[in-house]
C-alpha positions in Angstrom: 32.7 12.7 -3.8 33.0 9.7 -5.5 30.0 6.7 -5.0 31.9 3.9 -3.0 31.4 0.6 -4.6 29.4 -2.1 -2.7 31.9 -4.9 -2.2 32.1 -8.2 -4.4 30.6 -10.9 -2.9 33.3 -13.0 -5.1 36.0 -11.6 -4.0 35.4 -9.5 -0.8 36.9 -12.2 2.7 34.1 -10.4 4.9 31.2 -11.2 2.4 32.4 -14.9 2.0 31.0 -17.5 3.6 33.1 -19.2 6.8 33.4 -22.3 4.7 33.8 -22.1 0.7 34.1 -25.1 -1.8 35.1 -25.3 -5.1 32.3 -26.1 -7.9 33.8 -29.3 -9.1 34.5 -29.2 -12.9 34.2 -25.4 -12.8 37.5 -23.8 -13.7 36.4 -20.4 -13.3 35.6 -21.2 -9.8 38.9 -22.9 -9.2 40.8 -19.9 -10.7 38.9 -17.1 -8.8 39.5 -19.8 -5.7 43.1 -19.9 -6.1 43.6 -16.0 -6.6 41.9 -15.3 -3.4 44.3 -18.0 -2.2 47.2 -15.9 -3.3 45.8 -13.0 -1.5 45.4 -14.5 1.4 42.0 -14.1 1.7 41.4 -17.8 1.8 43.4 -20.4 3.7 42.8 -23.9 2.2 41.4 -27.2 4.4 41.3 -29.8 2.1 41.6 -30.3 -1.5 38.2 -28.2 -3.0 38.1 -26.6 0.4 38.6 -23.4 2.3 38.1 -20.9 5.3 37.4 -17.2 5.1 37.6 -17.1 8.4 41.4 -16.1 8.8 41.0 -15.7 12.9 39.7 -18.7 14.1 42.3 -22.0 14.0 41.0 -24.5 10.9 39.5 -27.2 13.3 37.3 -25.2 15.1 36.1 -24.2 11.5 35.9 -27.8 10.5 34.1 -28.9 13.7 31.2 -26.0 13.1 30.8 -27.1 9.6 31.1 -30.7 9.4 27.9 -31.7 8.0 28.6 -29.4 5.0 32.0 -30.9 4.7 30.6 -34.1 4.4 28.4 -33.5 2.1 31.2 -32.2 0.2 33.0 -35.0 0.3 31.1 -37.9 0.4 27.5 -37.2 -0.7 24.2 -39.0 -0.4 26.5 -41.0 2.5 24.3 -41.3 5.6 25.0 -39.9 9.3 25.5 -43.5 11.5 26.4 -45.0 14.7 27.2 -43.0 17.1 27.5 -39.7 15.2 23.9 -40.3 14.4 23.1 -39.7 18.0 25.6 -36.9 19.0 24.9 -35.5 15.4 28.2 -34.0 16.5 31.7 -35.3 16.0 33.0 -37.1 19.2 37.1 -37.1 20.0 37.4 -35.4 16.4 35.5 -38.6 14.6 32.3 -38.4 12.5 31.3 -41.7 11.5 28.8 -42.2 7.9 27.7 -44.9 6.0 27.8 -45.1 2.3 27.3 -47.5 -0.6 30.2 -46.9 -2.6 33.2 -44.3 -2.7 36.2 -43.2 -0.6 36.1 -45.0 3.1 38.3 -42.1 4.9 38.8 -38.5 4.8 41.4 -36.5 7.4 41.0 -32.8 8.5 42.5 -30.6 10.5 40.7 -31.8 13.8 38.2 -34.1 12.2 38.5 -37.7 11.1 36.0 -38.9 9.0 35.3 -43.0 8.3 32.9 -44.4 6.1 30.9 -48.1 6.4 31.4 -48.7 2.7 28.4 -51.6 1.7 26.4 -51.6 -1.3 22.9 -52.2 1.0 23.9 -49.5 3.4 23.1 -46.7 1.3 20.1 -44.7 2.5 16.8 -46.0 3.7 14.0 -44.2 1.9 10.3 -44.7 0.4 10.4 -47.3 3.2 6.7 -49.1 4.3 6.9 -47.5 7.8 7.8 -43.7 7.7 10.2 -44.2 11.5 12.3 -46.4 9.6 13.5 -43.9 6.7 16.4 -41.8 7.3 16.2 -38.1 7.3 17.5 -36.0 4.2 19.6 -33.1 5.4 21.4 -30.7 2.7 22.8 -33.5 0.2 23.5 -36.2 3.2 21.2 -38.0 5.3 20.8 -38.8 9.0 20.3 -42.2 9.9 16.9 -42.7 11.1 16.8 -43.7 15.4 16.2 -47.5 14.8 18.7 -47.8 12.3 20.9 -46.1 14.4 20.7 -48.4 17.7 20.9 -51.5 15.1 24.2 -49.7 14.0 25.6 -49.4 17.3 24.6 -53.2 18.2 27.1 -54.4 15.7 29.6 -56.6 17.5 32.5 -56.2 15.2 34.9 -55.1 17.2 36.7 -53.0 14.6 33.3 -50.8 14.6 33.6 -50.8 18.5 35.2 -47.1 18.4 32.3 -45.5 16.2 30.0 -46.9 18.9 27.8 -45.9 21.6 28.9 -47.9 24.8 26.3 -50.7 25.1 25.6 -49.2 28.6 24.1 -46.1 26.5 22.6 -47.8 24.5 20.4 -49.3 27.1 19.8 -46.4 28.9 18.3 -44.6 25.6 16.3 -47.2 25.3 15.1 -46.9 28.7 14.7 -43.7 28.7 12.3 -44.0 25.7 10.3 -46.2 28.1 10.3 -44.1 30.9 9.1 -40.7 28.9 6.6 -41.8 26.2 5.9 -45.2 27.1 5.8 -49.4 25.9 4.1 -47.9 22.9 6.7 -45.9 22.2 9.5 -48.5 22.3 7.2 -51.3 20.6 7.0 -48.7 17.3 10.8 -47.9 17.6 11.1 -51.9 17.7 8.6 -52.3 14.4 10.6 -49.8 12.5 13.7 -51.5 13.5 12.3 -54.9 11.7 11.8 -53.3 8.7 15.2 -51.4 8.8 16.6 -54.3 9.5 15.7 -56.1 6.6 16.3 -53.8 3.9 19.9 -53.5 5.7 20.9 -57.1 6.2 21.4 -56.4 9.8 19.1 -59.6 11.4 21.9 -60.1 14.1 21.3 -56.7 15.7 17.8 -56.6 15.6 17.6 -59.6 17.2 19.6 -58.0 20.1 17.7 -54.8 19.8 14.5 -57.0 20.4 15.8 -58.8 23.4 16.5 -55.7 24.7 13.2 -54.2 24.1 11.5 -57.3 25.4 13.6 -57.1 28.3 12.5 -54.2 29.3 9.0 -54.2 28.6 9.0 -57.8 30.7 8.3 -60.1 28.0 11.6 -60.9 27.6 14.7 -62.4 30.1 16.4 -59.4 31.4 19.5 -61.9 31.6 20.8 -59.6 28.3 20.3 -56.4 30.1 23.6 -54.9 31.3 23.1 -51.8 32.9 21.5 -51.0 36.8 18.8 -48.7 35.5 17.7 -51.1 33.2 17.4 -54.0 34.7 15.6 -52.0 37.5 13.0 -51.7 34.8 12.8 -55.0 34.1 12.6 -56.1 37.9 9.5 -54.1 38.2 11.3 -50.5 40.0 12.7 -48.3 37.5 14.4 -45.2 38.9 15.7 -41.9 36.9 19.4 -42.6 36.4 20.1 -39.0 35.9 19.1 -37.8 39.1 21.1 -40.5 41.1 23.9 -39.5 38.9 23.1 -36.3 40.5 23.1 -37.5 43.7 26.0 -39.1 43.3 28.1 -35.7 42.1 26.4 -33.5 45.1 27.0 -36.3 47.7 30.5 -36.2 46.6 30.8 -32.2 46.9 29.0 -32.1 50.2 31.6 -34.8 51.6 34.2 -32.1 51.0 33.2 -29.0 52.9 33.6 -28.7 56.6 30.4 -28.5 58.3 30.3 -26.2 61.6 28.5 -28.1 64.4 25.9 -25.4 65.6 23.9 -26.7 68.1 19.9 -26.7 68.5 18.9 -23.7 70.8 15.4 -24.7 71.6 14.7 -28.3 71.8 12.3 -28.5 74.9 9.1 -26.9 76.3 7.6 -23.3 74.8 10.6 -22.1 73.3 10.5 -26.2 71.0 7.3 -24.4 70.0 8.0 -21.1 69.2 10.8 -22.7 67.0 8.5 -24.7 65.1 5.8 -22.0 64.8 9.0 -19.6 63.5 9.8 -22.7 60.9 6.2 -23.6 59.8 5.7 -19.8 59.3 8.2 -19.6 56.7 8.3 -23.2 55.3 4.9 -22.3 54.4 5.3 -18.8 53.0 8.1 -20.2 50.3 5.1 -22.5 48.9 3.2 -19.2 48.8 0.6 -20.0 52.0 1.2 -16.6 53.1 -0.4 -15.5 56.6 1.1 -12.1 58.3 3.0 -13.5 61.6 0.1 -12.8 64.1 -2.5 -14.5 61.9 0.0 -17.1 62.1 0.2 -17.4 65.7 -4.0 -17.0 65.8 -3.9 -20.9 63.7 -1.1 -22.3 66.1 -1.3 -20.8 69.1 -4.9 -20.4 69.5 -6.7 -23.0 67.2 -8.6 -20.4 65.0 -8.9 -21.3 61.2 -8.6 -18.1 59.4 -12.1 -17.6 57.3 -12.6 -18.7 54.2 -8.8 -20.4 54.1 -9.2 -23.3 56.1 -6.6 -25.5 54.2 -4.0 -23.1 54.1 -4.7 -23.0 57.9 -4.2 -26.3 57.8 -0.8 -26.2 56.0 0.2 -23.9 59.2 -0.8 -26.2 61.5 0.3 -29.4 59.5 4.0 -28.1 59.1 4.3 -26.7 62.9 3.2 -30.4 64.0 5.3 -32.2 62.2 8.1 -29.6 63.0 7.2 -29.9 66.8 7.6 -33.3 67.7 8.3 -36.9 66.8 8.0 -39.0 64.7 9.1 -36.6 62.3 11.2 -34.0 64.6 14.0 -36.2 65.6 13.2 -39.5 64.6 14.9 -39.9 61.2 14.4 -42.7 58.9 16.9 -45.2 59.1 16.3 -47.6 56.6 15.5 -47.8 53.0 11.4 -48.5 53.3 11.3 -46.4 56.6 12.6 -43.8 54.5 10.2 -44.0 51.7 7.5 -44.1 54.4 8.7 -41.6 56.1 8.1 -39.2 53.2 4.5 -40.2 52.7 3.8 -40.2 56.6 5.2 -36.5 56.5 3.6 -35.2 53.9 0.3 -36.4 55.0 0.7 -34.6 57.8 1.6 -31.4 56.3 -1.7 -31.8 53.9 -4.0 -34.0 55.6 -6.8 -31.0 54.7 -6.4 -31.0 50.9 -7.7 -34.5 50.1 -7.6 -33.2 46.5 -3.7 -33.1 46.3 -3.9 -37.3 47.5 -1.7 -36.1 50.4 0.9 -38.8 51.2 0.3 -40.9 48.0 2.8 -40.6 44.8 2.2 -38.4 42.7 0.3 -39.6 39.2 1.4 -36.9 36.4 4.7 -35.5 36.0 5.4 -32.1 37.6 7.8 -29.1 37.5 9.0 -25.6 38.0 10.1 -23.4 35.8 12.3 -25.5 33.2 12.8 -28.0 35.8 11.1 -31.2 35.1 11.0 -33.7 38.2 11.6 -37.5 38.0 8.4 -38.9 36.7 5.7 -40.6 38.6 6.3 -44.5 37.6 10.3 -43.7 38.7 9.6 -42.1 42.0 10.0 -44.9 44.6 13.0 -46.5 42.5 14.8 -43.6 42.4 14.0 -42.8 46.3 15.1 -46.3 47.2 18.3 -46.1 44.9 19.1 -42.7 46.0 18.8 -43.9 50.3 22.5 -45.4 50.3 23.8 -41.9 49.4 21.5 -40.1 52.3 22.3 -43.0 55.3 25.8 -42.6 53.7 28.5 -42.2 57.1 29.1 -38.2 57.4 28.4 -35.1 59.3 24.6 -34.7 60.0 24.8 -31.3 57.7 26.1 -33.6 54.8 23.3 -35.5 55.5 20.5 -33.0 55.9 21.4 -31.1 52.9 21.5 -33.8 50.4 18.1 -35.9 51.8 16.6 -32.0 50.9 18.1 -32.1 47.4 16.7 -35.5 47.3 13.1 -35.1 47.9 13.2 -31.8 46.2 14.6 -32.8 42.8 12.4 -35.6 42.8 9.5 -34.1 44.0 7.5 -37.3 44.8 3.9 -35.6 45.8 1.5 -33.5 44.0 1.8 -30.6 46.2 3.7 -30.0 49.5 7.2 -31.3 48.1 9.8 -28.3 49.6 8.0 -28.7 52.8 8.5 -32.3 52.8 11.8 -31.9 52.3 12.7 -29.0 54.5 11.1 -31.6 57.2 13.2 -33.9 56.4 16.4 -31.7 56.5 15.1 -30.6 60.1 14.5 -33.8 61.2 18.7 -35.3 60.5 19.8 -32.4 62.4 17.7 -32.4 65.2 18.7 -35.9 65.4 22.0 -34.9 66.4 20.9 -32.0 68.2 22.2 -29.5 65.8 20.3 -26.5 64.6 17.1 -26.4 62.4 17.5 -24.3 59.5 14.8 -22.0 58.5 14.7 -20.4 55.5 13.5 -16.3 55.9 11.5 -14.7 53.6 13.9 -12.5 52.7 16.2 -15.2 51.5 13.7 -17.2 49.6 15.3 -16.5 46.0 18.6 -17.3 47.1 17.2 -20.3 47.9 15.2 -21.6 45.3 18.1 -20.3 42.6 20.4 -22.3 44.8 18.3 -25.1 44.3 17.7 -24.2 40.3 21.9 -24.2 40.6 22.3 -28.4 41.7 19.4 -28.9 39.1 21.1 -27.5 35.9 24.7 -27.1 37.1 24.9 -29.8 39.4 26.8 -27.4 41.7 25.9 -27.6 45.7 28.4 -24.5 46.0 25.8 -21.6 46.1 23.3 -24.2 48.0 25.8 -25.0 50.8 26.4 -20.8 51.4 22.5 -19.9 51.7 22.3 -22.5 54.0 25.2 -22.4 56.2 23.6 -18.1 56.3 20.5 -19.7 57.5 21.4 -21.9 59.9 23.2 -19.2 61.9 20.5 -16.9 61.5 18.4 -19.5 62.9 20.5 -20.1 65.6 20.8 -16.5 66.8 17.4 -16.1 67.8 15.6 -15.9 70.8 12.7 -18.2 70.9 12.0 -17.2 74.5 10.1 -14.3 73.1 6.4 -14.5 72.9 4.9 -14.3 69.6 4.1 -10.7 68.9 7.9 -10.4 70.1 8.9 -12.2 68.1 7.3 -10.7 65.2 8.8 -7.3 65.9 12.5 -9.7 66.1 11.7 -10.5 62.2 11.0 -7.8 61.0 13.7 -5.9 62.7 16.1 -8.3 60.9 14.3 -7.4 57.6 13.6 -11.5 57.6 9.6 -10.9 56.5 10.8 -8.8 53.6 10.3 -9.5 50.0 12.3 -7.3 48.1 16.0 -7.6 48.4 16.9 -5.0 46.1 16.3 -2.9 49.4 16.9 -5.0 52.3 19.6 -7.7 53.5 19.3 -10.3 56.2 20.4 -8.8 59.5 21.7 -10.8 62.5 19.1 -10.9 65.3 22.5 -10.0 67.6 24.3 -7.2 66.0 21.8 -6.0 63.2 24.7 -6.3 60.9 24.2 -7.8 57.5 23.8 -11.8 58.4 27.5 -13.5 57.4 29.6 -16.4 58.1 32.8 -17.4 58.0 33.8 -19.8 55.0 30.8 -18.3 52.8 32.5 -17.0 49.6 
């Protein structure tokens, strides 16, 4: 049998690269170019270039290999304005700066447009290293000062190359926010020099302003946006998270909430309720007791040995959980809110004087690859988020979002999903509708509902687990004593871990637990 040649990288489509350009002043190139053309095993782009790839459309090609295409075309030019951000091209448009040469260039699906001054070239060899822009594969990337002087130009005919000023000020607040006024005063120090070498005083004389503005040394009067001029007045909040807010209050709005009314709001069974709800409140933070040991700390006042502050944590919860101020007497005001959370939370941790129970929290914290609002923007973005909480609605509405709220930004060193699942509890009880308590057996769906508003900024899956749990809840009997009421858990498979095996039963029909609406 005859050896099967390997195939020609030259000539062989499946061996080519995606994107192939001609060797300028290389006619060999050209003519072994132009026969694959022929072949058809190139399709041509622009004049010099081409696309192996014969099944995907030329400007999805184009858009994955823009960079190389500009290098191609205009080299040594500089990635600037807003494409120096992005580092992607935005409504088909990458925008570069260059000293001399060609100002545009049109593809299929990208535009590009070229500042053409002899200063702009790129910045290198420059006194401060910030201020020099980045060499990437025969282009360069404008470094991040010169790219926010670039994008304070205030010729108009630049405006569409642009970041929106709004943005602008929000990077630069958000600069602030994660690394600091050192941070922002070196971005502002590299910007001076940059400035100079480029001829660009105007801008940095705005970037300054802006800068001073919101480190307070400076008039905020040139600050546009609301989250940064909240950091000049002294409460910054995390702008992303009420932009969350925003989006889940909106979704929350549109789904019709069932009323379901409280079945025990008085006398024993009030406390068997809350016992039932500090039980598992608790056991999602991982303070796990079995029920009766449970009951022993509630019930009976005994502290199990050698865990008194997770005893504590029982006891705090089923407190708070049992009676006013924080079972029914919802906050109703922007500060009462704000001190409602701290008065709560010291309640549920009063025993851990370690975890400053009731006081913000002082480093950043977070779960899994969640990271929470950070501790300088806690009460701004509490405050700013209240008007979206008291907003008019059903009390599930309501309920459900103050949760997200507390819980996203997770204002406390320790004891924040309790906290919040107080807080839920206490807008519904307000209205006399039913607590929700979360089983054991549905803690995943829970927390991944919650992982779900975080990175998807979808209430979809949060609004089915608890709509589930708030009918579960409501189809118990809390008449039962509590060694009954042990035996009514785990008959409904609600103290089980492992739901690979078991599914929430209804306390009624021992059916799997459903409701109506739940997709």
């Amino acid at each position: 049998m005859p050896r099967r040649r390997p195939p020609n990288s030259r000539t062989d489509p499946d061996s080519l690269p995606e994107l192939v350009l001609a060797t300028r002043g290389d006619n060999a190139s050209a003519q072994r170019l132009s026969r694959l053309r022929k072949q058809g095993k190139l399709r041509p782009l622009y004049a010099g270039i081409y696309s192996s790839n014969l099944r995907a459309s030329d400007e999805d090609v184009v858009h994955r290999n823009w960079s190389r295409i500009l290098a191609y075309l205009a080299p040594g030019s500089v990635v600037s304005h807003r494409s120096a951000f992005e580092l992607a091209p935005h409504e088909g448009l990458i925008t570069a700066t260059r000293a001399s040469g060609r100002r545009q260039f049109e593809l299929p699906g990208l535009s590009i447009k070229a500042l053409v001054k002899p200063a702009r070239g790129p910045l290198t060899r420059t006194r401060r290293p910030g201020a020099s822009d980045v060499p990437y594969e025969g282009i360069h990337i404008a470094s991040q000062p010169r790219a926010f002087l670039e994008n304070l130009t205030t010729d108009r005919r630049l405006a569409p190359r642009q970041l929106p000023r709004a943005e602008i000020e929000a990077r630069l607040e958000r600069i602030l926010a994660l690394r600091g006024p050192a941070a922002l005063n070196s971005l502002r120090d590299d910007a001076r020099e940059a400035a100079k070498k480029l001829g660009m005083p105007a801008e940095f004389e705005t970037l300054d302003s802006l800068v001073g503005a919101l480190l307070g040394t400076r008039p905020a009067r040139r600050l546009k946006t609301a989250a940064a001029l909240a950091r000049a007045g002294g409460r910054p909040y995390d702008a992303a998270r009420i932009a969350l807010f925003e989006r889940a209050a909106a979704q929350l709005r549109d789904f019709p909430f069932a009323d379901i009314a409280e079945p025990a709001r008085r006398g024993a069974a009030r406390d068997m309720f809350a016992f039932v709800e500090s039980y598992f409140s608790n056991y999602i933070e991982g303070t796990t007791f079995t029920v009766e040991e449970a009951g022993d700390i509630v019930f009976r006042g005994k502290l199990i040995a050698h865990r008194r502050e997770d005893s504590q944590d029982v006891l705090g919860t089923f407190e708070a959980a049992q009676r006013d101020p924080f079972y029914s007497a919802a906050p109703d005001g922007e500060e009462a809110f704000l001190g409602w959370l701290q008065r709560a939370n010291r309640r549920v941790l009063g025993a851990r004087p370690d975890k400053s129970p009731g006081d913000w929290k002082e480093k950043p914290n977070q779960a899994g690859n969640t990271l929470f609002v950070l501790p300088e923007l806690v009460p701004g973005t509490l405050a700013r988020a209240w008007p979206l909480v008291a907003m008019p609605g059903h009390a599930m509405q309501r309920a459900l979002l103050a949760m997200i709220v507390v819980s996203e930004v997770h204002p406390f060193a320790d004891g924040n999903g309790r906290t919040a699942r107080l807080l839920m509890n206490c807008f519904l009880s307000r209205d006399a509708l039913c607590r929700i308590i979360v089983p054991t057996i549905f803690r995943e769906d829970y927390l991944l509902a919650l992982e779900a508003v975080s990175h998807q900024q979808d209430t979809a899956a949060l609004v089915r687990a608890m709509r589930l749990c708030q009918a579960w809840t409501a189809e118990l009997d809390y008449t039962l004593d509590a060694r009954a009421m042990e035996r009514e858990l785990a008959a409904c498979h609600a103290l089980e871990e492992d739901t690979r095996i078991h599914r929430l039963l209804s306390p009624r029909t021992r059916l799997p637990m459903s409701v109506p609406g739940n997709r």
